[in-house]
C-alpha positions as CSV (number, residue, x, y, z in Angstrom):
1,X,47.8,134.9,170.2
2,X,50.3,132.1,172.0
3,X,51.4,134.8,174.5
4,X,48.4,136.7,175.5
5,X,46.5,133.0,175.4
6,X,48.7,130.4,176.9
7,X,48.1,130.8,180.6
8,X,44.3,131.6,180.0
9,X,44.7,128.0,177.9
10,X,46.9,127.0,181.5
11,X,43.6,127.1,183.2
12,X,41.7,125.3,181.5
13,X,43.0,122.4,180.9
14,X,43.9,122.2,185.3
15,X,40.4,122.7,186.1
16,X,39.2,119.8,183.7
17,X,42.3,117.6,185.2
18,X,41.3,118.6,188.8
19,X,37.5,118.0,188.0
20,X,38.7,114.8,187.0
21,X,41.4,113.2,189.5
22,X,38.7,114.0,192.2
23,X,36.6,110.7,190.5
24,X,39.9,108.8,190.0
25,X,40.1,105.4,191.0
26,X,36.2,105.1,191.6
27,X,36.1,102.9,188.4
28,X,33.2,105.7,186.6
29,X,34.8,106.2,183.3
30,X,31.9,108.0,181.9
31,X,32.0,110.8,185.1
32,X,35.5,111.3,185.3
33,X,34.8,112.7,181.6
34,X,31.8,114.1,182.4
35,X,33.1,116.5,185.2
36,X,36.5,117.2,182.9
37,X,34.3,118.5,180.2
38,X,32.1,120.2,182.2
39,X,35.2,122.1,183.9
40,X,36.4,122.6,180.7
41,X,33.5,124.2,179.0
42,X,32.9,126.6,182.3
43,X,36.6,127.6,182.2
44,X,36.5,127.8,178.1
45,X,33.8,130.6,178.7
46,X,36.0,133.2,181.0
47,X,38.9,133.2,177.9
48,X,39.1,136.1,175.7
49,X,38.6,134.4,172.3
50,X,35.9,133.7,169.4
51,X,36.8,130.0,169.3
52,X,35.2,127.5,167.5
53,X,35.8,123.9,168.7
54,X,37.0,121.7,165.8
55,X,38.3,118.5,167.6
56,X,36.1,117.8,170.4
57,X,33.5,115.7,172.1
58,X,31.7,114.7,168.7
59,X,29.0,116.3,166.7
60,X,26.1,117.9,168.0
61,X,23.9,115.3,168.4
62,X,26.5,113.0,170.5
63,X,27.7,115.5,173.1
64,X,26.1,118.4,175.3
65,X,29.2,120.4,174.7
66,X,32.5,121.2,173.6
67,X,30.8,118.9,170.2
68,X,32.7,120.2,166.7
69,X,31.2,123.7,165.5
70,X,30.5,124.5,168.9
71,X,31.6,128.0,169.2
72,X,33.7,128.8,172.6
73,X,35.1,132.0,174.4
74,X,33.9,134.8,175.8
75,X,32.6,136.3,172.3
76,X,29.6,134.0,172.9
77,X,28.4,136.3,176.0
78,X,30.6,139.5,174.6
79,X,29.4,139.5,170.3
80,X,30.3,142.8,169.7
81,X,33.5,142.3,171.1
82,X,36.5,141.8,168.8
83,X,38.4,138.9,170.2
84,X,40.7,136.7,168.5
85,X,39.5,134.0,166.0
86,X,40.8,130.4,167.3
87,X,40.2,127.4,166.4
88,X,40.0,125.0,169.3
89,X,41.3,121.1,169.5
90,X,40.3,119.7,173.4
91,X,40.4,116.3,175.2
92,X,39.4,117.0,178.4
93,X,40.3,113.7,179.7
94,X,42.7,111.9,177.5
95,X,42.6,108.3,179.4
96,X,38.9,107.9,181.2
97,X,39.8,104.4,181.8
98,X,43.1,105.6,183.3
99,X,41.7,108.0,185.2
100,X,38.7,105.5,186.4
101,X,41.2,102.8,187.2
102,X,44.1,105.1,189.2
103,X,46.4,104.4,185.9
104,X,49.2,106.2,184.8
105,X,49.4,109.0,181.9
106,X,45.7,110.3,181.7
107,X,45.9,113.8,181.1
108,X,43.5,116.8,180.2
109,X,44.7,118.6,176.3
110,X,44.1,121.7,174.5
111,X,45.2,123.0,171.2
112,X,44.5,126.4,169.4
113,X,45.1,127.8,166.5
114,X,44.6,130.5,164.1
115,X,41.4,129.6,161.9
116,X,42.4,126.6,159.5
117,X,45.1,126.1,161.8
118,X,44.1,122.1,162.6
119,X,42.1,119.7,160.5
120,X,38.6,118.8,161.1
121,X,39.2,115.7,161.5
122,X,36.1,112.9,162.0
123,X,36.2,110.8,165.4
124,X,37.8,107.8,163.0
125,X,40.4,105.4,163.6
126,X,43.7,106.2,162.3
127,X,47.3,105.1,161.2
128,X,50.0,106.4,163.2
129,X,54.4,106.7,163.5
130,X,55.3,109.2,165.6
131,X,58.9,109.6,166.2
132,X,60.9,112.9,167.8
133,X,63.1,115.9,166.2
134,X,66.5,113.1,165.9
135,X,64.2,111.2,163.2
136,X,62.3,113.5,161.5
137,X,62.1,112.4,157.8
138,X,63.2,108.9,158.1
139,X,59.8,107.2,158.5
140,X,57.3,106.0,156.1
141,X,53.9,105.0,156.8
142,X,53.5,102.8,154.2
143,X,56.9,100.8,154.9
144,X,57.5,97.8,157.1
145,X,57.9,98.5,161.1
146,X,61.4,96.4,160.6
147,X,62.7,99.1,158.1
148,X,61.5,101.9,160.0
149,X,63.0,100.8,163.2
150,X,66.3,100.8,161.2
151,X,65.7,104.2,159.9
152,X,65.2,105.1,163.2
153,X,68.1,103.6,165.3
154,X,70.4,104.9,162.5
155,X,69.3,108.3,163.4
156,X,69.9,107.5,167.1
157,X,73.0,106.2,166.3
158,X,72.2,102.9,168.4
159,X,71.1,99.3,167.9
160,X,67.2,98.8,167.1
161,X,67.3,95.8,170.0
162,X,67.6,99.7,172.0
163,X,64.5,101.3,171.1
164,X,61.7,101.3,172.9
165,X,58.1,101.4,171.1
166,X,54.6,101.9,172.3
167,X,51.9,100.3,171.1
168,X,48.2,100.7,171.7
169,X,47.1,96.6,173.9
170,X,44.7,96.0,171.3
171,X,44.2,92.7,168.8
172,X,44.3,94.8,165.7
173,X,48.2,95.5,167.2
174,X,49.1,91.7,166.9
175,X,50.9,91.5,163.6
176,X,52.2,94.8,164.2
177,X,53.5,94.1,168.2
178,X,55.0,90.4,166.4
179,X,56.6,92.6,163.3
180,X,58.2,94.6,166.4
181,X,59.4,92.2,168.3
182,X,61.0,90.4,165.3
183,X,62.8,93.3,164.3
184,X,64.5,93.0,167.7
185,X,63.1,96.5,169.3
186,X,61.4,96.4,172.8
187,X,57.5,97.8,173.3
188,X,55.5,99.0,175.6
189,X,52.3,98.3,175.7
190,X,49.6,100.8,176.9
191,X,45.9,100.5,177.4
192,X,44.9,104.0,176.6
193,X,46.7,107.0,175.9
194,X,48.7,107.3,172.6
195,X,48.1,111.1,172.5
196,X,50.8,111.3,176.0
197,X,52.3,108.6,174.3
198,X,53.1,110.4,171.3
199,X,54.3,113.7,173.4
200,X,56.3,111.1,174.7
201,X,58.4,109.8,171.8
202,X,59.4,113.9,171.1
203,X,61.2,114.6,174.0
204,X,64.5,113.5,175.1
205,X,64.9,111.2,177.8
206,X,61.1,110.0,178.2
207,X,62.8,106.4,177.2
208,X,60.2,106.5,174.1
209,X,61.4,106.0,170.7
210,X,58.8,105.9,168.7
211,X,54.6,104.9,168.7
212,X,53.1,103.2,166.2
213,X,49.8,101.2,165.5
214,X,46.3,102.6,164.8
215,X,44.2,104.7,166.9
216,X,41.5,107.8,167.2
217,X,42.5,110.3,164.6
218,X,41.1,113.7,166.5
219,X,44.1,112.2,169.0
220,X,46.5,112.1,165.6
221,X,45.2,116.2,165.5
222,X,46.2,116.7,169.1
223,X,49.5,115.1,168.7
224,X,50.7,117.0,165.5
225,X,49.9,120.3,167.4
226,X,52.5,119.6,169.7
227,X,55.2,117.8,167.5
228,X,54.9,121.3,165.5
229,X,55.8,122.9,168.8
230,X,58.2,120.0,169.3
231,X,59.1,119.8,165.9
232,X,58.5,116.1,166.0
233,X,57.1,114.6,163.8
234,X,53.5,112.1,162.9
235,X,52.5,110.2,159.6
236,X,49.0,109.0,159.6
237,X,46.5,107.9,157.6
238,X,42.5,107.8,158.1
239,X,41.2,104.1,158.6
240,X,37.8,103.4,157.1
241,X,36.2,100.4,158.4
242,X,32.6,100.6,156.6
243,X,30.6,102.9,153.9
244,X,29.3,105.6,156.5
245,X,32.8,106.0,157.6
246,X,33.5,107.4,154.0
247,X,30.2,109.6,153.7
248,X,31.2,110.9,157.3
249,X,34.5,112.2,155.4
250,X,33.1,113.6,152.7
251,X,30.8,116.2,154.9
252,X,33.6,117.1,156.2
253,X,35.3,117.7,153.4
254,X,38.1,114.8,152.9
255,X,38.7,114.0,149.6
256,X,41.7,111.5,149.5
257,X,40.8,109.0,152.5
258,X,44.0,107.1,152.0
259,X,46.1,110.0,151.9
260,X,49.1,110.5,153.8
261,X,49.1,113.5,156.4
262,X,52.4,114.6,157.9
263,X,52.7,116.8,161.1
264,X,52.1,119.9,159.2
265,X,48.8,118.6,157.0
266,X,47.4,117.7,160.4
267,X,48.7,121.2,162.1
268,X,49.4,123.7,159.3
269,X,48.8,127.3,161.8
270,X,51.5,129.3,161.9
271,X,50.7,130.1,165.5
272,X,49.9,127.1,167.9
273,X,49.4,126.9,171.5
274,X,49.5,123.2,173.5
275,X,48.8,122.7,176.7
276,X,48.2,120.0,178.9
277,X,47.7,119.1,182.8
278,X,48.5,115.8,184.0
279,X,45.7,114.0,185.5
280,X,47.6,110.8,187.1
281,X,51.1,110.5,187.3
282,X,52.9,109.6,184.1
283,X,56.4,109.8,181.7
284,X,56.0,113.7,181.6
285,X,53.8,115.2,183.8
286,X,52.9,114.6,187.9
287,X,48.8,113.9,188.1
288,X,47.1,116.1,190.8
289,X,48.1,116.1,194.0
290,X,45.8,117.1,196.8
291,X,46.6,118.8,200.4
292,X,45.3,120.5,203.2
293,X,46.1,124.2,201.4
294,X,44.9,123.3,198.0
295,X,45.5,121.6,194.9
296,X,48.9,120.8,193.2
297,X,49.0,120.2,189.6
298,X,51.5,119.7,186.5
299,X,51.5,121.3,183.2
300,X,53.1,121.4,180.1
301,X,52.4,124.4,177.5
302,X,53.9,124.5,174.2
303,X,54.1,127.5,172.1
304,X,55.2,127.6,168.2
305,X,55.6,130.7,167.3
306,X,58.2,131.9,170.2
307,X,59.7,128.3,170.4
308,X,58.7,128.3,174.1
309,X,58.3,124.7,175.6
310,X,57.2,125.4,179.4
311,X,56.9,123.0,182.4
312,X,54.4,124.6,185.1
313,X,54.4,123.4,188.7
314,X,50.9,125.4,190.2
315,X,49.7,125.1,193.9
316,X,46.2,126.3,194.0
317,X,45.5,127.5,197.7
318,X,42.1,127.0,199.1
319,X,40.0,130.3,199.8
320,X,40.7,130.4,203.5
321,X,42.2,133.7,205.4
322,X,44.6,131.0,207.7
323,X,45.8,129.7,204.7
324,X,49.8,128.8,204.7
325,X,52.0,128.9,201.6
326,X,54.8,125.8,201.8
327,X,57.9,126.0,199.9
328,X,58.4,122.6,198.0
């Protein structure tokens, strides 16, 4: 599956992130996503798969398309067709205010699996650590940010007043961002965008250490995909805030709301595909770039299977027979 899919997976997630740096910086938060899910449905339909969207745009009733259950792929025009079964994790525009406001690190996301491959999980908030491979197992959820910044600069083998943490800019962050700060770690703070974050914080020389704080758990989904590809790694736990959150889980079959997950309870498939298109510039990826010959835009595509982490660099050349290709 990661082979034969990941460059179909390629292009779809640059058309959504070209569909939606043509609306950045015109302050529309709600068309910026709009046009990104749009592209990414349209693209979602040409790829040769029996997909079945899983983390998405909400249910049904709260989104046109790519809404959880919605099935994807080309098996919905082609049903006699044997394509592969996937199921499909997608946010088409991780960072509309980012996007709307020209900021950095909005980018367009896509994770597939085998079926049962990524959880279900419900548009909640959710606890989060994310730390990279040097740390894996020696973080704890439930333990205070000062010991886990220890644990942490131990494995680094430097000084916690070295690390560098993001945080989500949000009030529920306060005691956490003071808890930080008192340990003696730095942070930076970020107004959207703790899924790139989180990418972040597993590879080497991004300058992130770690992210903690609470936000959306489909995100937590997205980010586990590609710490398994990383191997990385993500404790959360869902955060229920009033009774329908807790009937909401039950449909969808949690049983334990304050259980633990680790990377591989949020992303247990055995193959797993990650791929992402910056939108604006940001720590990892360029956004898109546009010229006189085409569009210019930067990917990353993680596969876990074949251990393949791959940076892509694209120029898409308009349709014109005087068209020039430019070495860069």
């Amino acid at each position: 599956m990661e082979e034969q899919l990941s460059l179909d997976f390629l292009r779809v997630v640059e058309n959504a992130a070209i569909a939606a740096a043509r609306t950045m910086g015109f302050g529309d938060r709600h068309k910026a996503d709009e046009v990104a899910v749009e592209a990414m449905r349209k693209t979602m339909d040409s790829v040769e798969i029996d997909g079945t969207v899983v983390i998405g745009e909400g249910e049904r009733d709260e989104a046109p398309m790519l809404y959880i259950g919605e099935k994807v792929g080309l098996a919905t025009h082609a049903p006699k067709a044997l394509f592969p079964q996937v199921d499909i994790a997608v946010d088409p525009l991780e960072g509309t205010n980012l996007c709307a406001t020209g900021a950095p690190n909005a980018i367009a996301v896509l994770a597939a699996s085998e079926r049962g491959g990524l959880l279900n999980a419900p548009d909640l908030y959710m606890e989060k650590i994310v730390v990279g491979p040097s740390c894996k197992g020696a973080i704890d959820l439930d333990a205070p940010a000062a010991d886990n910044l220890k644990s942490i600069a131990k494995r680094l083998d430097r000084d916690v007043e070295d690390l560098v943490v993001v945080v989500l800019d949000r009030v529920r962050h306060e005691k956490l961002i003071d808890d930080i700060r008192a340990a003696g770690a730095r942070i930076r703070l970020i107004g959207d965008g703790d899924l790139s974050a989180g990418i972040s914080a597993a590879v080497l020389g991004t300058g992130v250490h770690a992210v903690m704080g609470t936000g959306g758990a489909p995100e937590g989904v997205l980010t586990a995909a590609a710490l398994r590809c990383l191997n990385g790694q993500i404790q959360a736990r869902l955060v229920i805030s009033k009774p329908e959150d807790a009937e909401r889980l039950g449909k969808m079959g949690v049983k334990d709301p304050k259980r633990i997950y680790d990377t591989e309870d949020l992303a247990p498939g055995k193959k797993m595909v990650f791929a992402c298109t910056g939108v604006t510039d940001g720590n990892l990826l360029k956004g898109v770039r546009f010229f006189g010959e085409g569009v210019r835009t930067s990917s990353m595509i993680l596969t876990l299977d074949d251990r393949q982490v791959r940076f892509i660099d694209s120029v898409h050349l308009e349709k014109r027979p005087d068209i020039k290709v430019r070495f860069y």
